[in-house]
C-alpha positions in Angstrom: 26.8 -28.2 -59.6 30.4 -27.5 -60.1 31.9 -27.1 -63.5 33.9 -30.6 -63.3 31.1 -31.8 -62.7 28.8 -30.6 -65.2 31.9 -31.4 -67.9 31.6 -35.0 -66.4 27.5 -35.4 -66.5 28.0 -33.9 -70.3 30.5 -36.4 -71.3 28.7 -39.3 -69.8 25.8 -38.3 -71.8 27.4 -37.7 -75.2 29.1 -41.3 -74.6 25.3 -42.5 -74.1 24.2 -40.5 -77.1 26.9 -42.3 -79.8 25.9 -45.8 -78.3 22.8 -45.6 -78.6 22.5 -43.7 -82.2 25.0 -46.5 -83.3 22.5 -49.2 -82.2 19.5 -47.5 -83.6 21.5 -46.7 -87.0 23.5 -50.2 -87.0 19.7 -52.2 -86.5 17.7 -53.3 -89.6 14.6 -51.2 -88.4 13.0 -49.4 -91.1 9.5 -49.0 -89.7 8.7 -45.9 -88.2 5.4 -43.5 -86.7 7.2 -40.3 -88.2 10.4 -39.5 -90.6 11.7 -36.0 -90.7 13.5 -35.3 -93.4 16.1 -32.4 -92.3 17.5 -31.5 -89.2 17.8 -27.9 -89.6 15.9 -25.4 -88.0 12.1 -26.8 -88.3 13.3 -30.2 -88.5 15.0 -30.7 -85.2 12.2 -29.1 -83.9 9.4 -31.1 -85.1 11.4 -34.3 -84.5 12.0 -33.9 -80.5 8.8 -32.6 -79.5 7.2 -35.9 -81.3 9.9 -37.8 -79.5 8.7 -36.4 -76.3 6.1 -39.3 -76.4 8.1 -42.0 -75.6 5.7 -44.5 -77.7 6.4 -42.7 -80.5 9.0 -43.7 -83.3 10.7 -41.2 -84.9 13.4 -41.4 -87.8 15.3 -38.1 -88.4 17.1 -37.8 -91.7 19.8 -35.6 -92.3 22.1 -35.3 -95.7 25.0 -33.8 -94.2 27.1 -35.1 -91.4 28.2 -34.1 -87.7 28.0 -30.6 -86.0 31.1 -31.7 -83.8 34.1 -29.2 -85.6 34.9 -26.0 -84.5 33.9 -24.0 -87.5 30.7 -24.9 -85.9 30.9 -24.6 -82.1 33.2 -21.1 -82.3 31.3 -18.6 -83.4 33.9 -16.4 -85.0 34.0 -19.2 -87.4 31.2 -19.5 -89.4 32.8 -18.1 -92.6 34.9 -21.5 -92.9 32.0 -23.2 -93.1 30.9 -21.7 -96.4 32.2 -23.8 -99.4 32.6 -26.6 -97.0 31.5 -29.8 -97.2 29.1 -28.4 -94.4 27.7 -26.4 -97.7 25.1 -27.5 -100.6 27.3 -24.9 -102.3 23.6 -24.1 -104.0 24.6 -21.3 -107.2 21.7 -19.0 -108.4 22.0 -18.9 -112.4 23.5 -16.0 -114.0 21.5 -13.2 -113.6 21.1 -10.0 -116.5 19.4 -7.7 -113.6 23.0 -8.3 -111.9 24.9 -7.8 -115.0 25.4 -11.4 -115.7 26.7 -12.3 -112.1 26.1 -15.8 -110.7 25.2 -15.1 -106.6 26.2 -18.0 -104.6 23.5 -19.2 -102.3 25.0 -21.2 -99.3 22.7 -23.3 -97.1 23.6 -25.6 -94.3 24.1 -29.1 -94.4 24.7 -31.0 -91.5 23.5 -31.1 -88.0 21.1 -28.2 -87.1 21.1 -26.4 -90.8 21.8 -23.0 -90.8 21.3 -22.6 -87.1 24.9 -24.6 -87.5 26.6 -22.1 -89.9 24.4 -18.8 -89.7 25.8 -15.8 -87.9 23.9 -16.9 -84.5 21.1 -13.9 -84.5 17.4 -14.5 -83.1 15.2 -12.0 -85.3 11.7 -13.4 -84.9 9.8 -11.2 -87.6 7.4 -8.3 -87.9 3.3 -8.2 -86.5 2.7 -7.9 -90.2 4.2 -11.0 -90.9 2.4 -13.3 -88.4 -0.7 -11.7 -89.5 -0.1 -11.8 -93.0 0.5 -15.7 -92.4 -2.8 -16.3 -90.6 -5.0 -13.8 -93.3 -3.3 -16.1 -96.0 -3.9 -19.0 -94.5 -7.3 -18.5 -92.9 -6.0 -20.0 -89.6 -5.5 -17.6 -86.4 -2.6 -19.3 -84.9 -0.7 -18.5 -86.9 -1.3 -15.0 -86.0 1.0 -12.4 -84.5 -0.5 -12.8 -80.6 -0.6 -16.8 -81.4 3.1 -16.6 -82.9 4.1 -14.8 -79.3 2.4 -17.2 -77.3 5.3 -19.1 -79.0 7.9 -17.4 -78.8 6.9 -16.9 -74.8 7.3 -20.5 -74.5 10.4 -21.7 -75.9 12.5 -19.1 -75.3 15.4 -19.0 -72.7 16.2 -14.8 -72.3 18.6 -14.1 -70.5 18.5 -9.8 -70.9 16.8 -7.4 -69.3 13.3 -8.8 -67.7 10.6 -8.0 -70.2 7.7 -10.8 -69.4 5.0 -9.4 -72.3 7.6 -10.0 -74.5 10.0 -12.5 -73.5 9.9 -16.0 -71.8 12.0 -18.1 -69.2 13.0 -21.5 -69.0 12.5 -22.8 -72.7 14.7 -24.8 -75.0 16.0 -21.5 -76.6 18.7 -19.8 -74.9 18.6 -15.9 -76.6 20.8 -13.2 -75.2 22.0 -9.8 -76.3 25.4 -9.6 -77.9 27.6 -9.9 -74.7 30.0 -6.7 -74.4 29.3 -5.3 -77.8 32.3 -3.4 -79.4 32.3 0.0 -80.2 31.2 -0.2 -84.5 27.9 -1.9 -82.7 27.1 0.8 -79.7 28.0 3.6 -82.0 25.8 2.2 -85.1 22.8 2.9 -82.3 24.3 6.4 -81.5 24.2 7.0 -85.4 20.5 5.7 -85.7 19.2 8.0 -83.2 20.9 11.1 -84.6 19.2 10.2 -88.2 15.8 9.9 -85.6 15.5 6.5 -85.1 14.3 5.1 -82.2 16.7 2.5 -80.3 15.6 -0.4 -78.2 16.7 -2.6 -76.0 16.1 -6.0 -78.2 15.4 -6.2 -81.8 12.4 -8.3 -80.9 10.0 -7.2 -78.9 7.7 -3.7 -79.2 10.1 -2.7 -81.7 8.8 -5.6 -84.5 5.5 -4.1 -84.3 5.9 -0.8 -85.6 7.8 1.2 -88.0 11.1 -0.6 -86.8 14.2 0.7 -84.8 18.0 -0.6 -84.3 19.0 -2.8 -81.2 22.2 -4.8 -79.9 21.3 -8.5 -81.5 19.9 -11.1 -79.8 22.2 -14.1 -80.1 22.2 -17.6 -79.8 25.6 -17.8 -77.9 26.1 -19.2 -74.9 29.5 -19.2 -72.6 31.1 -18.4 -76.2 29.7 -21.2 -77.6 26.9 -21.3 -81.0 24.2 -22.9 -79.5 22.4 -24.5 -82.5 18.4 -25.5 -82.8 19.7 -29.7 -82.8 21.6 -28.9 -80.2 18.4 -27.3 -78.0 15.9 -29.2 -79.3 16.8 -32.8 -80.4 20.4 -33.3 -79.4 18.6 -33.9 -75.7 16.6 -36.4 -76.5 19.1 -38.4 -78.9 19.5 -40.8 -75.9 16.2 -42.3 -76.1 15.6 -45.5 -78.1 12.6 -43.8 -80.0 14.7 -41.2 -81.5 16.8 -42.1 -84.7 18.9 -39.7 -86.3 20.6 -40.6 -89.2 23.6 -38.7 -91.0 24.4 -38.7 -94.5 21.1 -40.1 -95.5 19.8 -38.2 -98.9 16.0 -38.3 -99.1 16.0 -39.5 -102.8 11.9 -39.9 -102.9 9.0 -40.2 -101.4 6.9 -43.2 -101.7 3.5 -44.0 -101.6 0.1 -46.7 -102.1 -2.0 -44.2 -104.3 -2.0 -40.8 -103.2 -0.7 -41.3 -99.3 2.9 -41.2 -98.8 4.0 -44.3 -97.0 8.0 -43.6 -96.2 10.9 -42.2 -98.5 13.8 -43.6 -100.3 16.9 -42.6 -98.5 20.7 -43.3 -100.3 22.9 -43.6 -97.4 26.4 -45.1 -97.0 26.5 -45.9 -100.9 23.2 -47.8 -101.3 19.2 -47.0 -102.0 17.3 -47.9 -98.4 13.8 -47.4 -97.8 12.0 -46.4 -94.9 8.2 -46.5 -94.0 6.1 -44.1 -91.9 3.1 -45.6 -90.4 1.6 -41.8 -90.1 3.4 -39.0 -91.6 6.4 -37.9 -93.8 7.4 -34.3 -92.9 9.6 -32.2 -95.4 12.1 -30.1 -93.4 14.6 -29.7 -96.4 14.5 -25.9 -97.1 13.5 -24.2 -99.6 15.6 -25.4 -102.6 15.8 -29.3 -101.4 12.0 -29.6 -100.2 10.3 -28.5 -103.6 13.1 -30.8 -105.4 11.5 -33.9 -103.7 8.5 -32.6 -104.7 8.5 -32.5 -107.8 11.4 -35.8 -107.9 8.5 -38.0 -106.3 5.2 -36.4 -109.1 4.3 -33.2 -106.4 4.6 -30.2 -108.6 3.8 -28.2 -112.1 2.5 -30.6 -114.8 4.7 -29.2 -117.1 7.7 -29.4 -115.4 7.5 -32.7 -114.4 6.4 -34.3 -117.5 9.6 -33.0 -119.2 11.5 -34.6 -117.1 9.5 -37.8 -117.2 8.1 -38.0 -114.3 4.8 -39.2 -113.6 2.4 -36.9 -112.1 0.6 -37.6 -109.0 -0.7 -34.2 -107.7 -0.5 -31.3 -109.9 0.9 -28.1 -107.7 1.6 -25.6 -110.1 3.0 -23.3 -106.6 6.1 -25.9 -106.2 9.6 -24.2 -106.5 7.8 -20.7 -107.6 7.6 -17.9 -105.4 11.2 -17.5 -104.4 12.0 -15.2 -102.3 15.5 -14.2 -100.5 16.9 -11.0 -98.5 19.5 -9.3 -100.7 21.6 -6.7 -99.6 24.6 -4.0 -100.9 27.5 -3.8 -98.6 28.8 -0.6 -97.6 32.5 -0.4 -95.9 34.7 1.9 -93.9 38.3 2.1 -93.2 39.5 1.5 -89.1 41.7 4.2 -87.8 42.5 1.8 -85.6 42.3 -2.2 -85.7 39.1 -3.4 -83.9 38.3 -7.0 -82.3 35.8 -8.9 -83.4 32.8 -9.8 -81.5 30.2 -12.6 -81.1 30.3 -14.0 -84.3 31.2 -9.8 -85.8 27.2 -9.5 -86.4 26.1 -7.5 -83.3 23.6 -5.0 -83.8 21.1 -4.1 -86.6 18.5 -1.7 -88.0 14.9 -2.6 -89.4 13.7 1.1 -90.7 10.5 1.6 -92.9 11.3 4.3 -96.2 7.2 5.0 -96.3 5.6 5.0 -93.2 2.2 3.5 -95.3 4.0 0.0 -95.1 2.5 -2.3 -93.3 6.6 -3.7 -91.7 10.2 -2.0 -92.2 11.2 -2.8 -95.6 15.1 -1.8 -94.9 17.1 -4.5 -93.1 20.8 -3.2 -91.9 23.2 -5.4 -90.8 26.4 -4.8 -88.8 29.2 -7.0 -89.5 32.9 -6.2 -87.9 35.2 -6.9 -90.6 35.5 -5.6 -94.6 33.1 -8.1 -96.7 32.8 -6.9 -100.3 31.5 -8.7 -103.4 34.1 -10.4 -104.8 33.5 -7.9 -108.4 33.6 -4.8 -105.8 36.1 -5.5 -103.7 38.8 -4.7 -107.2 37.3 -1.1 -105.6 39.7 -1.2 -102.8 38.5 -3.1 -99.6 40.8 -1.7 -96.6 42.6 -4.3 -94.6 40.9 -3.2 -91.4 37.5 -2.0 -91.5 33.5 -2.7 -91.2 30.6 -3.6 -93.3 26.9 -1.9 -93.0 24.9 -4.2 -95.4 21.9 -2.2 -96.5 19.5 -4.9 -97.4 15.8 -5.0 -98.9 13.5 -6.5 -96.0 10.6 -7.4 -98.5 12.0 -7.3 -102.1 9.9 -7.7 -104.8 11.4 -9.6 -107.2 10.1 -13.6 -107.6 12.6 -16.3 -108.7 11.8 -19.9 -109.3 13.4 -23.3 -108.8 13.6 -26.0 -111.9 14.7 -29.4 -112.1 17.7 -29.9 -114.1 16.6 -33.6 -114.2 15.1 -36.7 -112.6 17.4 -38.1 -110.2 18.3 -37.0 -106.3 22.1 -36.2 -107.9 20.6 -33.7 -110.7 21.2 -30.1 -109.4 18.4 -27.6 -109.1 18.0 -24.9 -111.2 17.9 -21.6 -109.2 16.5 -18.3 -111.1 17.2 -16.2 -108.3 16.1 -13.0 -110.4 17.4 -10.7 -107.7 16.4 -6.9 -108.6 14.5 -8.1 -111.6 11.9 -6.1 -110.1 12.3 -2.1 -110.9 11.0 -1.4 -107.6 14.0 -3.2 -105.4 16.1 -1.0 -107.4 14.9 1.6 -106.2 14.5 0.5 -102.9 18.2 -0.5 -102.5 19.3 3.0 -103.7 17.3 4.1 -100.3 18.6 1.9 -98.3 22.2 2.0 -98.6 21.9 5.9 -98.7 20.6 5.4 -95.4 23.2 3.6 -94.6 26.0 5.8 -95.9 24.0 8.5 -93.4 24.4 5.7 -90.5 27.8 5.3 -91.2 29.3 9.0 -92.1 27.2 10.1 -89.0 29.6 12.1 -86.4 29.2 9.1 -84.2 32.0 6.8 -86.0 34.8 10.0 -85.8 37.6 8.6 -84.8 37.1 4.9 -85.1 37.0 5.4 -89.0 39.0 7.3 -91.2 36.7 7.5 -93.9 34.0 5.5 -96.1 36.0 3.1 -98.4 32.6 2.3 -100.5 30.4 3.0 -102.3 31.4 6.6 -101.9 29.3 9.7 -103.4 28.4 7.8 -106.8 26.4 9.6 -109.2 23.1 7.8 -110.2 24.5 5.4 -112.8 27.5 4.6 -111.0 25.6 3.9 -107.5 23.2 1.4 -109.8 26.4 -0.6 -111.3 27.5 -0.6 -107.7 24.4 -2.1 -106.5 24.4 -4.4 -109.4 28.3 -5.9 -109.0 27.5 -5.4 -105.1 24.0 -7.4 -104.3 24.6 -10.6 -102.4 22.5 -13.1 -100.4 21.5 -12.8 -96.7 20.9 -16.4 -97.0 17.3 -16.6 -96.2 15.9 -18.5 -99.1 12.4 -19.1 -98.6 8.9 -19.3 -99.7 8.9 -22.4 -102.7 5.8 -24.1 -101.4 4.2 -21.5 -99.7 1.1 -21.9 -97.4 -2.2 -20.3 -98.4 -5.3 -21.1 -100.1 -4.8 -20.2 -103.3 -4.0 -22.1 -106.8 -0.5 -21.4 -106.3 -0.4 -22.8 -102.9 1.2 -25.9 -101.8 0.2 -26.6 -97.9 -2.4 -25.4 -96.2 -2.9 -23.5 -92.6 -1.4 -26.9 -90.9 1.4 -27.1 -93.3 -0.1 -30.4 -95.0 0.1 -30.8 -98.7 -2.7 -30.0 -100.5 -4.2 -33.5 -102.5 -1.6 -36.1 -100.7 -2.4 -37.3 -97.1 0.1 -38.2 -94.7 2.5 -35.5 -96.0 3.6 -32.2 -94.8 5.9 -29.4 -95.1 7.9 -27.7 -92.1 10.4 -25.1 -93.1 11.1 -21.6 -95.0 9.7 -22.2 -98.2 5.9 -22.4 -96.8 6.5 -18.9 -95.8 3.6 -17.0 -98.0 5.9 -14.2 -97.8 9.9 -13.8 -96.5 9.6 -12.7 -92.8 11.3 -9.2 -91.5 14.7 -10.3 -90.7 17.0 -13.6 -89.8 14.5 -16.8 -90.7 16.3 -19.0 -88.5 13.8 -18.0 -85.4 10.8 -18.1 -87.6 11.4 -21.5 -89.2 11.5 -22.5 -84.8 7.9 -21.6 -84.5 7.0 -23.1 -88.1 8.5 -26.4 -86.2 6.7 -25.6 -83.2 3.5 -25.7 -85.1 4.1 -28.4 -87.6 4.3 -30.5 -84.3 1.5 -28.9 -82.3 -1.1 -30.0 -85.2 0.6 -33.5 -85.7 0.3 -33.8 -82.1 -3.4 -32.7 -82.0 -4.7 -35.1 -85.1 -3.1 -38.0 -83.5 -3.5 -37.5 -79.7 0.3 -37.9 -79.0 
């Protein structure tokens, strides 16, 4: 097929797409089989694949609005989106571990979540994870060789031919970094003269042992993001079964005792209401999925009866349990200006600082351009340069998530508590002196002049640096985790423990934050939201 005419076929079906969402959107129907609430990563997921059953109705509600704007499509652009109505804009509180700082802690809303404003890279976690998911929740699929089968089946690779690891011909297209520039190849150069190993994708052999660095795998294709709505439920958003729905804030959930029957949506300025003659699934994150928890009587007693709600299943795990990557950036000065490429993320490192742990607890990342804090950067940020974030794979430290209040337009209360645990103190002082090693190694002569910061700080000095320095990696997770304990919210098939017809699809039922990116994890957490849906009711 020439490209005209593929330009053509995809036009015609976009045109197809818009009529038929504005008849499904524009029509009074408010019975469904299924409502997803969120189309991000899980969500888009779990809604095509139970839309593959055309006798199957499916309503998918998303707050934010259309992926259609460059700052989405171009992938150099995805810093414009943060602060943008494309934003929740989410603030942690001020921290004292950070020296009073307040991190911002961005999360997509609109079309496709943060697969629509993330920097693009397919990291699909460690063996350890996937095992420690199934040992928590007593269930074997969800099991490293189970979580692979996965992977094997969705993906699209287009890299070197690797068939135990990879898989052909799935919804996911995943590619190394196309022509990586030079602050990417040589990053590998510098990792193998510190001894470690280099592979040829970050996923693969080298997530089941002590770690390694790779050229990313990317979720670009012909210079273009490739988002999961745009693999997984933009294709099917022609069928009259499929109802997505923009701007529509999941208020709460309703029920007729303890099942959940539908949700309250506000949407174009007005309360609606929607029923699901099966199941409600939560795909809202991590900071929006616990809030309509506890909003609709799904939480800790305590915090819900001073807000004055009514308890209807007492969770004391809801909002607890945060977790989130943080990381210390780490800059160096250009001899020379560089180009950007891919997005400027295109290789990393995943390195274990004690071999006893059971997955890499140091996460680098590689990003082409200066990014301080904005309390560091007063340090001197060069005007050309690059960024080595040394970041904490498995932190320690726990946050939580409050309610300010009882309404879908009260704010959540994020206590973040980033390096309120001694331990990710020290951690972060290993890591980024790793990564001062990685980027003062004789590799980078002559494409930098010299390491703008942190620099040779003494002890005290490197800790206030770490301290003005730490921001998010945006991976949020963990707020309703999965397990079988009295602080868990959902068990092995991500329903909620104590309310029927209700369950949860996203990061926060993560028992603990994945090795790397959670955009490729929260996939499979999609994948088998659906494949046990599917199962219990023969669809």
């Amino acid at each position: 097929m020439t490209t005209a005419t593929t330009n053509t076929s995809d036009h015609e079906f976009a045109e197809g797409v818009r009529a038929n969402q504005d008849h499904l959107s524009t029509s009074q129907n408010t019975r469904f089989d299924f409502i997803v609430c969120g189309a991000g990563s899980a969500g888009s997921v779990v809604a095509a694949r139970l839309a593959e059953n055309p006798e199957v109705r499916v309503l998918l509600l998303e707050a934010g609005g259309s992926d259609e704007v460059d700052s989405v499509m171009e992938p150099a652009q995805w810093p414009l989106n943060l602060g943008s109505e494309r934003d929740w804009g989410f603030m942690a509180e001020p921290n004292a571990h950070l020296g009073g700082r307040a991190i911002p802690m961005n999360m997509g809303k609109v079309l496709g979540g943060g697969s629509s404003i993330n920097v693009m890279l397919w990291a699909r976690g460690h063996r350890a994870d996937w095992n420690h998911f199934a040992a928590e929740s007593g269930d074997a699929a969800w099991s490293y060789e189970s979580v692979l089968n996965i992977y094997r089946r969705i993906e699209d690779w287009h890299g070197p031919a690797d068939p135990d690891y990879r898989g052909k011909g799935g919804p996911v297209y995943v590619a190394p970094a196309h022509d990586p520039k030079p602050t990417a190849t040589l990053m590998l150069e510098a990792a193998r003269s510190l001894g470690v190993p280099t592979f040829d994708s970050p996923n693969g052999a080298m997530m089941e042992g002590n770690g390694g660095a790779a050229i990313n795998d990317l979720r670009i294709r012909d210079g273009k993001r490739l988002s999961i709505f745009r693999s997984y439920t933009w294709p099917r958003m022609a069928q009259p079964n499929l109802t997505v729905l923009t701007g529509a804030l999941v208020s709460k959930l309703t029920f007729d005792g303890n099942r959940v029957t539908g949700v309250d949506v506000l949407h174009g300025g007005r309360l609606r209401s929607f029923s699901a003659a099966r199941e409600v699934v939560l795909s809202l994150g991590a900071v929006n999925t616990p809030k309509v928890l506890m909003q609709s009587g799904i939480g800790p007693e305590q915090e819900l009866k001073r807000h004055g709600i009514a308890v209807r299943q007492h969770l004391p795990g809801v909002g607890q349990n945060h977790q989130d990557h943080v990381s210390f950036g780490c800059i160096w000065e250009y001899a020379e200006p560089q180009e950007v490429g891919n997005g400027g993320s295109e290789a990393t490192l995943y390195w274990k600082s004690d071999a006893a742990l059971d997955a890499p607890d140091m996460l680098h990342c590689q990003v082409e351009f200066p990014v301080p804090s904005a309390e560091n950067a007063a340090r001197g940020t060069p005007q050309h340069g690059w960024t080595m974030f040394a970041g904490l794979a498995h932190p320690k430290s726990r946050g939580q998530l409050l309610l300010s209040g009882p309404d879908a337009g009260d704010a959540m209360i994020i206590r973040a508590n980033t390096l309120s645990d001694p331990d990710d103190l020290r951690a972060a002082l290993a890591s980024v002196q790793m990564c001062r090693d990685l980027g003062n190694a004789d590799a980078f002569r002559g494409l930098v002049t010299g390491e703008s910061m942190p620099g040779n700080l003494g002890r005290e000095d490197m800790e206030q640096y770490l301290r003005q320095g730490a921001v998010t990696y945006w991976h949020q997770s963990c707020t309703a985790k999965m397990g079988r304990d009295a602080m868990s919210v959902v068990d092995g098939k991500l329903a909620v423990y104590g309310i029927a017809g209700l369950r949860i699809a996203d990061a926060s039922i993560m028992p603990r934050i994945t090795t790397g990116n959670t955009m490729a994890p929260c996939v499979v957490i999609g994948e088998r939201a659906a494949d046990v849906i599917k199962a219990q009711y023969g669809i």
